[in-house]
VMD Tcl script that draws the C-alpha trace (Angstrom):
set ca {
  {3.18 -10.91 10.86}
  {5.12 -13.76 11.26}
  {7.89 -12.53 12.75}
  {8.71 -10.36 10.09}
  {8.50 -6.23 10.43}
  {6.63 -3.60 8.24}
  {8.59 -2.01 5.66}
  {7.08 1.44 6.95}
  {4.54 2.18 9.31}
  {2.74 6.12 9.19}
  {1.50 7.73 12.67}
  {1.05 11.28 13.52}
  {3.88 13.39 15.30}
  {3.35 11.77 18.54}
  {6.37 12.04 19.99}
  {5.93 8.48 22.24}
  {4.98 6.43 19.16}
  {8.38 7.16 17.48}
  {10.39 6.30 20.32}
  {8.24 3.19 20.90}
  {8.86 2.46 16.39}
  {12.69 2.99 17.23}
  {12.69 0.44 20.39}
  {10.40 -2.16 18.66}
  {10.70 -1.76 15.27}
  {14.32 -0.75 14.63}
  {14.59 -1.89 10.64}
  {10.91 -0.45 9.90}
  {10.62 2.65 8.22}
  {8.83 5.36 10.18}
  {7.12 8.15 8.22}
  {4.67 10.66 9.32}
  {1.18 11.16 7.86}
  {0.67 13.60 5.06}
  {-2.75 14.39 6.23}
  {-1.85 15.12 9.30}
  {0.69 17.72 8.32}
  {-2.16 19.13 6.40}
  {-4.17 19.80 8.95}
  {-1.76 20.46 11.61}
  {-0.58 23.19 8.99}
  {-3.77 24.94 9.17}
  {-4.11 24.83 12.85}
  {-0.78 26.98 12.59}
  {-2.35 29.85 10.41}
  {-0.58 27.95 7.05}
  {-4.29 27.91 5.43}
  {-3.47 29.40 2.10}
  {-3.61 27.65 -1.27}
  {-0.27 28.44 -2.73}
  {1.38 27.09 0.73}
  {-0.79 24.11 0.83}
  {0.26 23.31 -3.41}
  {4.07 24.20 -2.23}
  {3.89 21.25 0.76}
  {2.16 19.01 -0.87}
  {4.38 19.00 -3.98}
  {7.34 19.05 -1.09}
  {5.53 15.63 -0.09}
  {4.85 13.59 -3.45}
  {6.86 14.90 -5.92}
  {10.85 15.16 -5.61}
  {13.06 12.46 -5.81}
  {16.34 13.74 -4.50}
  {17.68 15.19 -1.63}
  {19.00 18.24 -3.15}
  {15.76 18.78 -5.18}
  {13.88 19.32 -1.60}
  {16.51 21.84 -0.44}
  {15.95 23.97 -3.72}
  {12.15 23.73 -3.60}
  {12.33 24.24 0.19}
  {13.81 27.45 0.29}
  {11.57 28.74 -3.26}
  {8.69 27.85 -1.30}
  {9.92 30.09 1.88}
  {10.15 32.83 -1.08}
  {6.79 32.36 -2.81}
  {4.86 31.94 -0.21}
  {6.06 34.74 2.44}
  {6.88 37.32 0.31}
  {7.73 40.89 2.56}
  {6.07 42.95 -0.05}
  {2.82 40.39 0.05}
  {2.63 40.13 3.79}
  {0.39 42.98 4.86}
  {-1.61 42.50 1.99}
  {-2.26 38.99 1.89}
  {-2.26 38.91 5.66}
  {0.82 35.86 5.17}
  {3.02 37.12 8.19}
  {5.88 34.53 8.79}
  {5.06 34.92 12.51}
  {7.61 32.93 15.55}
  {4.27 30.13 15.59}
  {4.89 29.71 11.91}
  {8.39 29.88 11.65}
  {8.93 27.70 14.50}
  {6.41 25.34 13.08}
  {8.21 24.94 9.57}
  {11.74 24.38 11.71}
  {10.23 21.35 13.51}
  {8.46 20.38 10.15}
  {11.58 20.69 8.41}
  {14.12 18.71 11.17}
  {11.71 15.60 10.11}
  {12.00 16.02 6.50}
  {12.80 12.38 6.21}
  {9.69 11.00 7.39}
  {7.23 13.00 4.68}
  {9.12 14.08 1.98}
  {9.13 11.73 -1.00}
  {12.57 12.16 -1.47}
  {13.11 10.22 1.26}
  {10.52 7.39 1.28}
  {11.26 5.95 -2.42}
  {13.74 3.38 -0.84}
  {10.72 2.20 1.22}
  {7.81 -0.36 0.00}
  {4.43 0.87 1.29}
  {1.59 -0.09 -1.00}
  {1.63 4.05 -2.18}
  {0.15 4.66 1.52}
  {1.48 7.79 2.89}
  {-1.41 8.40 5.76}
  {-2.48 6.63 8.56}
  {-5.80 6.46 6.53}
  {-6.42 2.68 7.23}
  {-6.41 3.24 11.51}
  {-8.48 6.66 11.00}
  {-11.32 4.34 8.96}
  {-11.33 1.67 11.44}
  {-11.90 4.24 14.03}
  {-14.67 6.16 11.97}
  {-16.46 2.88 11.55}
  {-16.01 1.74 14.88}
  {-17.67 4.68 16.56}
  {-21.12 3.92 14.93}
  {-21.11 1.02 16.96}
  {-19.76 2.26 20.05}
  {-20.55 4.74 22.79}
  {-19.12 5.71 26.35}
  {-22.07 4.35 28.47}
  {-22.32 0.82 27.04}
  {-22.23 -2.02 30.03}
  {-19.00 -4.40 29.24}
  {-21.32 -7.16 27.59}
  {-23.16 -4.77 25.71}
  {-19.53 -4.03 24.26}
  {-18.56 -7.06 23.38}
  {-22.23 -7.76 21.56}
  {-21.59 -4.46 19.57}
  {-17.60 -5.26 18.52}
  {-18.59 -8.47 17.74}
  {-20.98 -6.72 15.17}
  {-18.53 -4.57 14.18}
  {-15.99 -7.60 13.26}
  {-19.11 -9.06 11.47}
  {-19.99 -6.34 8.94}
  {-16.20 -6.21 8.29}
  {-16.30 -9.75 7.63}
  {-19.22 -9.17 5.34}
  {-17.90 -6.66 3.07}
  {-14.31 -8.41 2.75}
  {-16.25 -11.58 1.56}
  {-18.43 -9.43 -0.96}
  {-15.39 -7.64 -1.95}
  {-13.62 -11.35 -2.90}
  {-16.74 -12.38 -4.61}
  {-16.88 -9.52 -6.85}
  {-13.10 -9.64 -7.42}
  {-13.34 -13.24 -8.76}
  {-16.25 -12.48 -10.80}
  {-15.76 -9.65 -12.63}
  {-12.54 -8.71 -14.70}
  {-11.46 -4.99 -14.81}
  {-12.19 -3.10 -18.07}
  {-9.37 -2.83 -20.51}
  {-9.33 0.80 -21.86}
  {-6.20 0.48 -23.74}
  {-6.85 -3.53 -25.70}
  {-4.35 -3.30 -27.87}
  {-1.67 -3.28 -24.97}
  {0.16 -6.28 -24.93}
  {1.51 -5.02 -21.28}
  {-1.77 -4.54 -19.85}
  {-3.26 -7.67 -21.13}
  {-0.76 -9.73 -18.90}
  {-2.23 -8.11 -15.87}
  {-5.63 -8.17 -16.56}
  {-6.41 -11.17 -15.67}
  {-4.19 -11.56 -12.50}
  {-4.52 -8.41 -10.47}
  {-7.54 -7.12 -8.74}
  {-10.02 -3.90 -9.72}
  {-8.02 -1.09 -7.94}
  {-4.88 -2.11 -8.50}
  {-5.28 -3.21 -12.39}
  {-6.97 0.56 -11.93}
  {-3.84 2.19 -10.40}
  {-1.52 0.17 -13.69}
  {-4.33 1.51 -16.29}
  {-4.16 4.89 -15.04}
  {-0.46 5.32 -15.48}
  {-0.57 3.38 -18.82}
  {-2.88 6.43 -20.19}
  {-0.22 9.29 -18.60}
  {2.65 7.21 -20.42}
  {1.83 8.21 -23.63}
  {2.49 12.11 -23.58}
  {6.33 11.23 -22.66}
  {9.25 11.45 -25.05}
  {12.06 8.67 -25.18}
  {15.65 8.99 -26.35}
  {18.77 6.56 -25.75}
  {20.97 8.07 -22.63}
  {24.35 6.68 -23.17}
  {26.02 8.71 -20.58}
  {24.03 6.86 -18.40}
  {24.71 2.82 -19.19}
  {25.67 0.99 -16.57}
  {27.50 -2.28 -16.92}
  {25.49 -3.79 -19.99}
  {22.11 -2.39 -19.16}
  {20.88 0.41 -21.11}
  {19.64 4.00 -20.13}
  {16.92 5.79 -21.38}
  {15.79 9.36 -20.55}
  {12.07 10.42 -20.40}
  {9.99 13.40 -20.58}
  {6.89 15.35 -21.16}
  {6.54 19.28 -22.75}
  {4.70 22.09 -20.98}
  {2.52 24.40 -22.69}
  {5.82 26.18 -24.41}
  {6.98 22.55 -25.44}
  {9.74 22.91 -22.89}
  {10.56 19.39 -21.69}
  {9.51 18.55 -17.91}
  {9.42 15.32 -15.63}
  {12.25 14.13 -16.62}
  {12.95 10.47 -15.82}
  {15.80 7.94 -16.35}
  {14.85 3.94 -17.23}
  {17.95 1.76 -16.95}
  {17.14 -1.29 -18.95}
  {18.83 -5.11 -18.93}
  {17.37 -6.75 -21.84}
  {19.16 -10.38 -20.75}
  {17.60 -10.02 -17.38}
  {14.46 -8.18 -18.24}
  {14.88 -5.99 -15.33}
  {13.39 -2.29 -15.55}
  {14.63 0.44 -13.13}
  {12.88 3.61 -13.01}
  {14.94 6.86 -11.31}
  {10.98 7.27 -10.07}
  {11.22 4.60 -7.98}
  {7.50 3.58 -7.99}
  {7.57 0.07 -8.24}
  {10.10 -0.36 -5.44}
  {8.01 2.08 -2.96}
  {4.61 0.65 -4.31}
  {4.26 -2.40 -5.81}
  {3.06 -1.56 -9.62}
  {5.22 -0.32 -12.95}
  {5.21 3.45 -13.33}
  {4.35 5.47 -16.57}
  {8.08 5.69 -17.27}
  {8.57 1.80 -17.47}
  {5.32 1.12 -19.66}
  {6.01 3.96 -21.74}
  {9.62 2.66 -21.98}
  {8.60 -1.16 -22.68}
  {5.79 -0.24 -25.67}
  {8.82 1.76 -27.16}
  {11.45 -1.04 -26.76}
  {9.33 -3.72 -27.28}
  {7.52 -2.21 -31.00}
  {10.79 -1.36 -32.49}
  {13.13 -4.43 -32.36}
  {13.35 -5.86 -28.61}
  {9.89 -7.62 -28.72}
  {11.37 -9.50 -25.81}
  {10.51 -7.38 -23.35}
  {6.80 -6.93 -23.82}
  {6.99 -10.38 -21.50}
  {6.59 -8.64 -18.74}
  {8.75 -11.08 -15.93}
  {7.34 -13.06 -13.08}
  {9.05 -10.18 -10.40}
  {7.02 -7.17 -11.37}
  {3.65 -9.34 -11.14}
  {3.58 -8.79 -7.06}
  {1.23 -11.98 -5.47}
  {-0.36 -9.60 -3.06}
  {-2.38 -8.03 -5.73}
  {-3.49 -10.68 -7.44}
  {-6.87 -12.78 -7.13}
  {-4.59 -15.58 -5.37}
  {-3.69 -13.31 -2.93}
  {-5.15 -15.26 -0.09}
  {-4.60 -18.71 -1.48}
  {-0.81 -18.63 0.02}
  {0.37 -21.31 1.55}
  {0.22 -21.49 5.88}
  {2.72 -22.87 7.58}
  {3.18 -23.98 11.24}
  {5.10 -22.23 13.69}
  {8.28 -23.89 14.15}
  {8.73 -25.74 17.64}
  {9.75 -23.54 19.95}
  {7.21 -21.44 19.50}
  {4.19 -21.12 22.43}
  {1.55 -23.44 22.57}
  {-0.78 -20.03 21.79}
  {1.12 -19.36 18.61}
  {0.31 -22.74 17.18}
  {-3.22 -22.57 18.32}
  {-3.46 -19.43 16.19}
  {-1.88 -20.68 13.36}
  {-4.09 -23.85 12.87}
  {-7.45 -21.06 12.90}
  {-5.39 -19.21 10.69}
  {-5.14 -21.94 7.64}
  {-8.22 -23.41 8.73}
  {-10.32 -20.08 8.25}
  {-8.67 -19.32 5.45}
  {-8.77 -22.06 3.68}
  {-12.82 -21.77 4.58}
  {-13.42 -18.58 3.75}
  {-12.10 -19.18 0.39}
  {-14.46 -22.14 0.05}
  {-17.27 -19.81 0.95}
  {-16.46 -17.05 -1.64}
  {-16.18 -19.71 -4.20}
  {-19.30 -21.67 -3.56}
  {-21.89 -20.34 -1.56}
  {-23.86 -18.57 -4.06}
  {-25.31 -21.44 -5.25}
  {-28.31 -22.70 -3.13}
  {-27.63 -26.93 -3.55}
  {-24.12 -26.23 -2.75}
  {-24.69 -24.15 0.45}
  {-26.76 -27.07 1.21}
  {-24.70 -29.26 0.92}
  {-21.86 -28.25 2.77}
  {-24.14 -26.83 5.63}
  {-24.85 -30.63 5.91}
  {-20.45 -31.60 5.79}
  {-20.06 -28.90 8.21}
  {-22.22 -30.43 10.92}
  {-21.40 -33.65 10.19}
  {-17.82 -32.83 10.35}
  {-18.84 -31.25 13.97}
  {-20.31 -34.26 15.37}
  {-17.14 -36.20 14.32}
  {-14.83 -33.32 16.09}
  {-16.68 -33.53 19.10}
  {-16.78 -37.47 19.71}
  {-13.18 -37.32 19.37}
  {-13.04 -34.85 22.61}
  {-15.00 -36.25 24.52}
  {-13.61 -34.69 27.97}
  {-13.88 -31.08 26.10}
  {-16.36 -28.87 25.54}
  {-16.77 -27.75 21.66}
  {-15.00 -25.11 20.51}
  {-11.98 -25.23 23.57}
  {-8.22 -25.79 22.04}
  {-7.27 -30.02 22.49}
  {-3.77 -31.02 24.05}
  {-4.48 -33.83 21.59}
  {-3.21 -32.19 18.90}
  {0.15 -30.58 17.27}
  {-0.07 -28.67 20.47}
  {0.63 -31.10 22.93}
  {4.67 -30.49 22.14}
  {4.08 -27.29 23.75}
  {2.17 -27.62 26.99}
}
mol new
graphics top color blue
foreach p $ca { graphics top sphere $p radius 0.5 }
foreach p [lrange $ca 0 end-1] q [lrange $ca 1 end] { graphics top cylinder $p $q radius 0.2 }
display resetview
């Protein structure tokens, strides 16, 4: 990664993976995987419904510190009730009490109220490793010979390979439907950020419009401008309540939410909050600025630039940095041209040609084998 750390990383409560996070990985946020808790829950005798809605509003919905120790202890009371216990059969047994003390020593590594100071793409599972691992046991098994192993990785990498590639071509070919077209928001981000994501910014656009906004003065800070949100129950009692501090010279929209900062797209509050501001007298800020349109979920994600390593690095490093830009920067050609037939053709024909001229300039090497006559030859 460059040399730089993860902003979080999410494992399950293996108690030798934390310590090794601490030693290695001292700045990087460790959390603990929410689906794991699930299911480690229910291996506990914690299989109930109203339990399972009690943790995992614990896990994805507070924002505060002190809102976790309230809704802590009311879920201790609603969901092991003395009066309910031989009924229901919901004894808080020594397992499950001393499973909810461990559970609750490493509140800071599940709860939400925690993790909104940390960026991680709205992950909050180790869901990425368990796919890998799903996918890679159709293609493995215990009695394979060594070579046979490699042949059937290799496959594995392949079909990876296969579906990232058809994944970038339908990216760049297809533009994500607008539901809401009048949105002047939306319309900025249509055309820069991919399917899912555009999907994920969509999606809270349509659960922005059932909030209420009012001014918050008690809340200004310095020259920016708070606004409190909310949306009414059934008995039109107000609920969700949010705070957007606004800085219309700056542009800059903070949300007491925190999604942005924790996943990399504008929350309900902040749209809801611009199409107010910006339809009755700030029109300014319907521009949405250049720092809430993240690069990483764009189209041009991959087209970054790829530098070298700088000198002291290992002769290795800069071997793997020159594949690096040089796939990349081939792979993008690929996505981009190799539908059409002529122009497959034709750069099936570059390609070799481009071989033969690599290989009569190393002549003492076999093709395909690193060259000291390169960048790398500082290094060795």
């Amino acid at each position: 990664m460059n040399g730089k750390e993860p902003g979080a990383v999410f494992t399950d409560q293996a108690a030798a993976i934390a310590a090794g996070i601490r030693t290695a990985l001292p700045r990087t946020y460790h959390g603990l995987c929410t689906f794991h808790i699930t299911m480690n829950a229910k291996s506990n005798g914690l299989w109930w419904s109203p339990f399972l809605e009690e943790l995992s509003f614990l896990m994805y919905d507070l924002e505060t510190e002190d809102e976790f120790d309230y809704y802590w202890k009311k879920m201790l009371e609603n969901c092991f009730n003395e009066e309910e216990e031989e009924e229901e059969g919901k004894k808080l047994t020594s397992k499950i009490e001393a499973w909810l003390q461990n559970l609750h020593k490493v509140r800071s590594k599940w709860s939400s109220a925690w993790l909104k100071d940390h960026f991680a793409c709205g992950m909050r599972s180790s869901q990425l490793s368990e796919s890998c691992n799903s996918h890679l046991r159709k293609y493995l098994q215990s009695k394979l010979t060594l070579w046979e192993f490699f042949i059937q990785f290799n496959n594995f990498l392949e079909a990876k390979r296969h579906k990232e590639l058809r994944s970038d071509y339908e990216a760049l070919n297809t533009i994500p439907y607008l539901v809401f077209t009048n949105s002047e928001v939306l319309q900025q981000f249509v055309t820069k950020y991919t399917q899912n994501i555009f999907g994920n910014m969509q999606d809270e656009y349509s659960k922005s419009i059932k909030y209420h906004i009012r001014p918050n003065n008690s809340k200004d800070i310095d020259g920016m401008f708070a606004y409190e949100l909310h949306k009414l129950d059934q008995q039109r009692n107000p609920i969700d309540k949010r705070i957007v501090i606004v800085d219309f010279v700056e542009r800059k929209l903070i949300c007491s939410c925190k999604m942005f900062e924790k996943c990399g797209w504008l929350c309900r509050h902040v749209l809801r909050a611009i199409d107010h501001l910006g339809y009755g007298g700030h029109p300014e800020i319907l521009n949405i600025h250049t720092r809430y349109i993240l690069n990483r979920w764009t189209y041009d994600a991959k087209s970054g630039d790829f530098t070298l390593p700088a000198v002291q690095d290992t002769a290795e490093r800069v071997y793997c940095s020159m594949v690096k830009q040089l796939t990349g920067s081939m792979n993008l050609l690929a996505t981009h041209t190799c539908m059409d037939d002529d122009i497959y053709k034709m750069l099936e024909e570059g390609m070799q040609a481009l071989k033969i001229r690599a290989e009569s300039m190393m002549p003492a090497m076999k093709f395909g084998q690193p060259s000291t006559s390169t960048g790398m030859k500082h290094y060795l």
